[in-house]
C-alpha positions as CSV (number, residue, x, y, z in Angstrom):
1,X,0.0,0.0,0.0
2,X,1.4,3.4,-0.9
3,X,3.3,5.4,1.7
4,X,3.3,2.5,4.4
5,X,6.0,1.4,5.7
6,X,7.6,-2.6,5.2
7,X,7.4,-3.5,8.6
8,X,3.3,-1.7,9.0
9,X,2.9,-4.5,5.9
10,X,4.4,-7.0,7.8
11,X,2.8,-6.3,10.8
12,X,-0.4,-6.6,8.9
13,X,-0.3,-9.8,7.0
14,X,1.1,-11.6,10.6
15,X,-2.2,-10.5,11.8
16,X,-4.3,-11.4,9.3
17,X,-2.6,-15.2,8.8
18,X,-3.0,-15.4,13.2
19,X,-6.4,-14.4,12.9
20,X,-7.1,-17.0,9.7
21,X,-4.9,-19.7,11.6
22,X,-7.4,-19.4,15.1
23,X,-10.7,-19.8,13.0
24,X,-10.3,-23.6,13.0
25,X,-9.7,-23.5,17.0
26,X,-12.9,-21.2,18.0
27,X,-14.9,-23.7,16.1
28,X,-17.9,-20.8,16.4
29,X,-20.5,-23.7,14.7
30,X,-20.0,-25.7,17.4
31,X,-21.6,-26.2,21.1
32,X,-19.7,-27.9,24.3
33,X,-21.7,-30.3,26.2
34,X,-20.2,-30.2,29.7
35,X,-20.8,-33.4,32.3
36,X,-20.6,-31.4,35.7
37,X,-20.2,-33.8,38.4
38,X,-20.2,-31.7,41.3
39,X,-23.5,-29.8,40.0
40,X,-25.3,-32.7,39.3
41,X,-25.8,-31.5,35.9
42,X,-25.5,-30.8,32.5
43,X,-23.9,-27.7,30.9
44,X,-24.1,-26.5,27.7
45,X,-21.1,-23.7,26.7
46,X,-19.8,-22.0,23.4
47,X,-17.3,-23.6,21.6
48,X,-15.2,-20.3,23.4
49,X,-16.4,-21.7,26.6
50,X,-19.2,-18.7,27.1
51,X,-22.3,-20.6,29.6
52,X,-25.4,-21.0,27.6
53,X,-27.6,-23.2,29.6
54,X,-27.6,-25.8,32.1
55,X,-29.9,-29.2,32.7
56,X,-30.4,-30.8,36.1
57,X,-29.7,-34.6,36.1
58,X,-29.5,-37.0,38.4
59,X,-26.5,-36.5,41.3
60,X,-22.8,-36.5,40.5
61,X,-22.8,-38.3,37.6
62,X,-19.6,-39.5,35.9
63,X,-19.9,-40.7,32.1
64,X,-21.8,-39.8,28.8
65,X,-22.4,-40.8,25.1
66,X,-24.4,-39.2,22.5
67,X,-27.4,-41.3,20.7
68,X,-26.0,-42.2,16.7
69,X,-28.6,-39.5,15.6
70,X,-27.5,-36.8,18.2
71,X,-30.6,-36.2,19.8
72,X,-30.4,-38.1,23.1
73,X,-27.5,-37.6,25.7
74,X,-27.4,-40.7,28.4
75,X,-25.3,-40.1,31.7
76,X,-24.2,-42.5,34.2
77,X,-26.1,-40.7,38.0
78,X,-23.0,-42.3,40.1
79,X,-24.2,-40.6,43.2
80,X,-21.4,-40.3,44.6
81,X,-17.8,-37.9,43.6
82,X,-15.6,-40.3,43.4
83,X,-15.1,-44.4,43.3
84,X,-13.2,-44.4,46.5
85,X,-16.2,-43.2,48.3
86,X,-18.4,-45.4,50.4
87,X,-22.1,-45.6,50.4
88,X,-24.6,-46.7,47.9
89,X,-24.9,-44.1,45.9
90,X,-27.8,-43.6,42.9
91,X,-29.6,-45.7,40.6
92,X,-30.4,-43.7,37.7
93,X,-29.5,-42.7,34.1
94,X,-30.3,-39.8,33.0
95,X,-31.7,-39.3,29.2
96,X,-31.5,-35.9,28.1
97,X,-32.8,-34.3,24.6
98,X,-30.4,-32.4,23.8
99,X,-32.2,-29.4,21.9
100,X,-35.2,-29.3,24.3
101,X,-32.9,-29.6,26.9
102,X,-34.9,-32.2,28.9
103,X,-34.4,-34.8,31.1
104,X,-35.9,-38.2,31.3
105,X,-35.0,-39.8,34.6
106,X,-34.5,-44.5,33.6
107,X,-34.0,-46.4,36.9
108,X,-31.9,-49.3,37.3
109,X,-33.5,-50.8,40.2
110,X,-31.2,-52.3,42.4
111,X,-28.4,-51.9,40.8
112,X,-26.3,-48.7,41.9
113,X,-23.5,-46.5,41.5
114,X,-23.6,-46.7,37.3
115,X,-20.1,-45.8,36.5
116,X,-19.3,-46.4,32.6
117,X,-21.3,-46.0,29.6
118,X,-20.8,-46.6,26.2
119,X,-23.9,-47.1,23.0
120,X,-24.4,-50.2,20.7
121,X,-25.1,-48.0,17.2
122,X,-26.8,-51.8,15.8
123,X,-29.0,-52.2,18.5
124,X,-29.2,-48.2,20.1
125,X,-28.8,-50.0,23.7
126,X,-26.9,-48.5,26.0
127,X,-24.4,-50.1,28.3
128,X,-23.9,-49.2,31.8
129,X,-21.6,-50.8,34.7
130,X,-22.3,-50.8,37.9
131,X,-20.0,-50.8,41.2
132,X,-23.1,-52.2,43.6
133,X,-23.1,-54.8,42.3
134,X,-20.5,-55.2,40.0
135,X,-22.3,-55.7,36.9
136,X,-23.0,-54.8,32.9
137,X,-26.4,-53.3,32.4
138,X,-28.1,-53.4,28.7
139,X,-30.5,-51.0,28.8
140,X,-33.1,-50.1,26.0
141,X,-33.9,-46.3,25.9
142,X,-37.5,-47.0,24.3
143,X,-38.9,-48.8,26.4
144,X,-36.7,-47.4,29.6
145,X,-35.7,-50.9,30.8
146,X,-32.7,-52.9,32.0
147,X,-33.3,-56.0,29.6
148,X,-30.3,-57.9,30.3
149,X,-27.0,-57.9,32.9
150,X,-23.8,-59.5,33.4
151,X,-21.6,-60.2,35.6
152,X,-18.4,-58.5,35.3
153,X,-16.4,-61.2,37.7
154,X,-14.3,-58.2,38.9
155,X,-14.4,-55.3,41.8
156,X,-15.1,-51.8,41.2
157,X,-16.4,-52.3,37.1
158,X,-15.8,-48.8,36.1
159,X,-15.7,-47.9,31.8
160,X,-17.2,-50.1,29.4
161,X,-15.8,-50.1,25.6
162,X,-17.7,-52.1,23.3
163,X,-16.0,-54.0,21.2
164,X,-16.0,-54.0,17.0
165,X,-19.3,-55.5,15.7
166,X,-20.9,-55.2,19.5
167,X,-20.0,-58.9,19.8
168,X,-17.6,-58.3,23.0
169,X,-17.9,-55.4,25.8
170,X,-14.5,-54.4,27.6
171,X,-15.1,-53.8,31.3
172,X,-12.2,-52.1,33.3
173,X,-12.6,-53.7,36.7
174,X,-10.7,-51.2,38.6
175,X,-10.0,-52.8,42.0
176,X,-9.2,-56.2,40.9
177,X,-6.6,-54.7,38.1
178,X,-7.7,-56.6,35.2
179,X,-10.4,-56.0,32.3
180,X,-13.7,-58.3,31.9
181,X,-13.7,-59.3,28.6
182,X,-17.5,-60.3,28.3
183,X,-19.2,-62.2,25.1
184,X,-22.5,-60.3,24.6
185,X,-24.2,-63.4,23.4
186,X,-23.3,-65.9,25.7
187,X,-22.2,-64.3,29.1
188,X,-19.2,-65.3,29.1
189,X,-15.6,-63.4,30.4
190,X,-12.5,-63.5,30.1
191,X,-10.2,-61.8,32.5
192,X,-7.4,-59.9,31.1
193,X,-4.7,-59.0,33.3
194,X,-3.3,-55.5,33.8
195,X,-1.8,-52.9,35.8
196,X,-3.3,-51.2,38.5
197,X,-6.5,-49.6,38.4
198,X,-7.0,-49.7,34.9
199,X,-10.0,-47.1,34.0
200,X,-10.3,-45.7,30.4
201,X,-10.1,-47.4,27.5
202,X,-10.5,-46.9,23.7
203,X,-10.3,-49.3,20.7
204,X,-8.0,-48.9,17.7
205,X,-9.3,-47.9,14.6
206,X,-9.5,-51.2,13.3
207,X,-10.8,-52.7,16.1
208,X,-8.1,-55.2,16.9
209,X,-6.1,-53.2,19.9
210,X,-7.9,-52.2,23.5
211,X,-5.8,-49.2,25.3
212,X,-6.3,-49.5,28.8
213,X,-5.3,-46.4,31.3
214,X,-4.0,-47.9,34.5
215,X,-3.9,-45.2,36.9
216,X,-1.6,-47.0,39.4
217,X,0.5,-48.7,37.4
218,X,1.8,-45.7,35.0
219,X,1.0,-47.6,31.8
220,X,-1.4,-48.2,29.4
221,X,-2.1,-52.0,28.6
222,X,-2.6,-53.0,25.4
223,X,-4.8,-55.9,24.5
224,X,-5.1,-57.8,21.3
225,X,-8.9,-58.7,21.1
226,X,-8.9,-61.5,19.1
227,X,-7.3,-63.4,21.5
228,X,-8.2,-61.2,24.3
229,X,-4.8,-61.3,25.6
230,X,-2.6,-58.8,26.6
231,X,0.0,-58.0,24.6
232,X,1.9,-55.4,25.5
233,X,2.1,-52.3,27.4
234,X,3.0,-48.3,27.0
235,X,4.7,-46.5,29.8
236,X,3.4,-43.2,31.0
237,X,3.6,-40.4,33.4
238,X,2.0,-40.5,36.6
239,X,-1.8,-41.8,36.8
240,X,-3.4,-42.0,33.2
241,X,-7.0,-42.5,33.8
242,X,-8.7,-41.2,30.7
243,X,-7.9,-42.1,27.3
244,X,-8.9,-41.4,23.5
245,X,-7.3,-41.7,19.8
246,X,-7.2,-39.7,17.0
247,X,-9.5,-40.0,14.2
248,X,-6.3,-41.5,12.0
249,X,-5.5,-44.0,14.8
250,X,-1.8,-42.4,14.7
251,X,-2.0,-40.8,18.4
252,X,-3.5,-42.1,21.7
253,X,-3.9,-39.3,24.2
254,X,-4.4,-39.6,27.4
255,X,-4.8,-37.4,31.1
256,X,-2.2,-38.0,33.6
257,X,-2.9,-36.9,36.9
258,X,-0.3,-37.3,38.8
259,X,1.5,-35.1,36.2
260,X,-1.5,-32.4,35.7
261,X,-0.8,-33.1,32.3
262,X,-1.9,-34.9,28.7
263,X,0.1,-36.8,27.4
264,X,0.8,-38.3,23.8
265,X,1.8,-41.8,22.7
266,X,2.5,-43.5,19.2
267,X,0.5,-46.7,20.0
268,X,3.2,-48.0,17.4
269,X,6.2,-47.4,18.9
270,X,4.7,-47.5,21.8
271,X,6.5,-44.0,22.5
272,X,6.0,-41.2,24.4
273,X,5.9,-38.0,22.3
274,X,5.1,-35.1,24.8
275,X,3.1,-33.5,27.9
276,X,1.3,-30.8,27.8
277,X,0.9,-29.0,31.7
278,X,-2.5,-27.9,32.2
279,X,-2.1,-27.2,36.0
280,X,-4.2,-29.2,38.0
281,X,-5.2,-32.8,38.3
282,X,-7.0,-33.8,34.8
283,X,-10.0,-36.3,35.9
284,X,-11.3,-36.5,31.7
285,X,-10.2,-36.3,28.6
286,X,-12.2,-36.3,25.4
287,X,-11.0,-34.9,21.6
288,X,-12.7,-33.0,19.2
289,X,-14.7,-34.5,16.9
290,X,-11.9,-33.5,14.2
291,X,-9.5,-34.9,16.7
292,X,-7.3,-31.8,16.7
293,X,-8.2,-30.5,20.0
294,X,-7.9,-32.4,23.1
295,X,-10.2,-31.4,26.4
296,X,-9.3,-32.0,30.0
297,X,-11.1,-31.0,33.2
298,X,-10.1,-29.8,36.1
299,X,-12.6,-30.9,38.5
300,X,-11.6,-29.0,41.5
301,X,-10.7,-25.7,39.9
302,X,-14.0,-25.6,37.6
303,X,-11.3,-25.2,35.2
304,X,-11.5,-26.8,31.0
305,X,-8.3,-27.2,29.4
306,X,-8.1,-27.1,25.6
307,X,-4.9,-28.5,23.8
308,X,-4.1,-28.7,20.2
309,X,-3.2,-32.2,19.8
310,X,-0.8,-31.8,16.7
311,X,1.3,-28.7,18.2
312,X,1.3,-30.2,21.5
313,X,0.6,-27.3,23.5
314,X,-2.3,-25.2,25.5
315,X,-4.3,-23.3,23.4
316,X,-6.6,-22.1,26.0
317,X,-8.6,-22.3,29.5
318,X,-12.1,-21.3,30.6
319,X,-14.1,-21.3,33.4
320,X,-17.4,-23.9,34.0
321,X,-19.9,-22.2,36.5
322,X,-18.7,-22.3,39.8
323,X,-19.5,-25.1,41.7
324,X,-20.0,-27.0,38.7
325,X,-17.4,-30.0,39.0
326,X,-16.6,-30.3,35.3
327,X,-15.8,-33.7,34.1
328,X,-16.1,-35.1,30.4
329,X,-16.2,-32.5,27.6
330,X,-18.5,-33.5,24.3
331,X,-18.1,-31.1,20.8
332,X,-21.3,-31.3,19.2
333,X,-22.6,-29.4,16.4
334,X,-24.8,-26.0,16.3
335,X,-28.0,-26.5,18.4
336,X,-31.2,-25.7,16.8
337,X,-33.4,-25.0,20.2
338,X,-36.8,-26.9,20.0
């Protein structure tokens, strides 16, 4: 432009390629759906963490998963903050429509503390486990009923990862250190040994690989599941508890608590690639649905850490309600309100 100066020029086009390089991170068509354990709730946010609306569920729950069609959200109502607390806690799941923001209350009956959820897309079940007793729930959504259970043959049954083809469902049975293998047809388990306190868990891409977060033992198990067999293992930093993979399969990341970090593995190397601080004890951690941003909660701080997966750094930090408890973070799409 006439009469400005080199550097004004420079100035401006290092602006204008920041500005262009943030768009993909504010992700403005988006909505965050927010699982806030200590306010017994659901939150919804902007996708720049601004509060937009909040449902009530049922108390402290822990896990979620979104219907195939997006229009139902089912949380796990532990009742309690934490596993190592005693008591009975709840017996609900909560079913929420997501655009009327609604909640429909589904009792498990006896069964209490529901811990782990996860969705068979064939059927549209839903799989819960239990920690009183230890148990797998299949519950329909239609007609609002338990219609079949299992028995993990472990202590503490905490996630639930169903496997390729919804023939097997992984249980991590956190206080007896090994994962329930269990044959949906049959009943039947197989034990798989691993370190200790496995909790998360996510499936490679083909199918053929469990990841397994073992919060005591500083390592993430791998299982082959055609053999159902451990295989291997990754070591971590301290106290991996939640864990997820990228859309290509070529990164597992995971929270490490002990660390206040996430942390990045090659689950073919079995290598650790970096750490990201996020400054406080990470209890989730869930990607983007591009798998480019990674989100970790900072349950006591009310705190939502955002990372950038492929640079391996903090990108930024909001602020749930206070009070709120935040735990696992779900990118959704635009909401139309009905």
């Amino acid at each position: 432009m006439p009469g400005m100066s080199l550097e004004y020029n420079v100035g401006v086009i290092r602006s204008i390629v920041f500005l262009l390089s943030a768009l993909p991170l504010l992700g403005q068509d988006s909505t965050l759906l927010i699982l806030q354990k200590g306010g017994s709730s659901l939150g919804y946010y902007t996708a720049t963490g601004d509060y937009l609306a909040t449902v009530p569920v049922g108390p402290h729950p822990h896990e979620m998963v979104l219907s195939p069609d997006g229009r139902y959200l089912y949380c796990t109502d532990n009742g309690t903050m934490q596993i190592e607390q005693a008591g009975k806690g709840n017996n609900t799941m909560s079913m929420v429509d997501v655009a009327a923001r609604k909640r429909i209350e589904i009792s498990l009956g006896n069964f209490r503390r529901p811990h782990g959820i996860d969705i068979d897309r064939s059927t549209l079940n839903v799989l819960v486990t239990t920690e009183l007793p230890d148990q797998l729930l299949v519950i329909d959504p239609r007609s609002r009923k338990v219609v079949r259970t299992y028995d993990t043959k472990g202590k503490t049954s905490h996630i639930v990862t169903l496997g390729r083809g919804g023939k097997i469902a992984y249980v991590s049975n956190s206080s007896s250190s090994n994962v329930a293998a269990i044959e949906m047809a049959t009943g039947a388990v197989t034990l798989i040994p691993t370190g200790g306190r496995p909790e998360g868990s996510v499936l490679s891409k083909d199918g053929r690989r469990l990841y397994t977060a073992n919060r005591v033992g500083d390592s993430i198990t791998i299982v082959d599941t055609g053999r159902n067999a451990a295989i291997g293992e990754i070591k971590t930093g301290k106290g991996p508890n939640r864990i997820a993979l990228t859309p290509d399969g070529a990164r597992l990341v995971y929270s490490v608590m002990g660390d206040h970090a996430v942390e990045m593995a090659d689950p073919v190397s079995k290598q650790v690639l970096g750490k990201v601080t996020v400054g406080g004890e990470p209890v989730s951690l869930t990607l983007s649905r591009d798998g480019k941003l990674a989100f970790a909660s900072i349950q006591d701080q009310d705190l939502i850490s955002v990372i950038s997966v492929g640079e391996r750094k903090l990108v930024r930090q909001f602020r749930t309600t206070p009070g709120a408890g935040p735990d696992p973070v779900m990118e959704i799409g635009a909401i139309t309100r009905r």
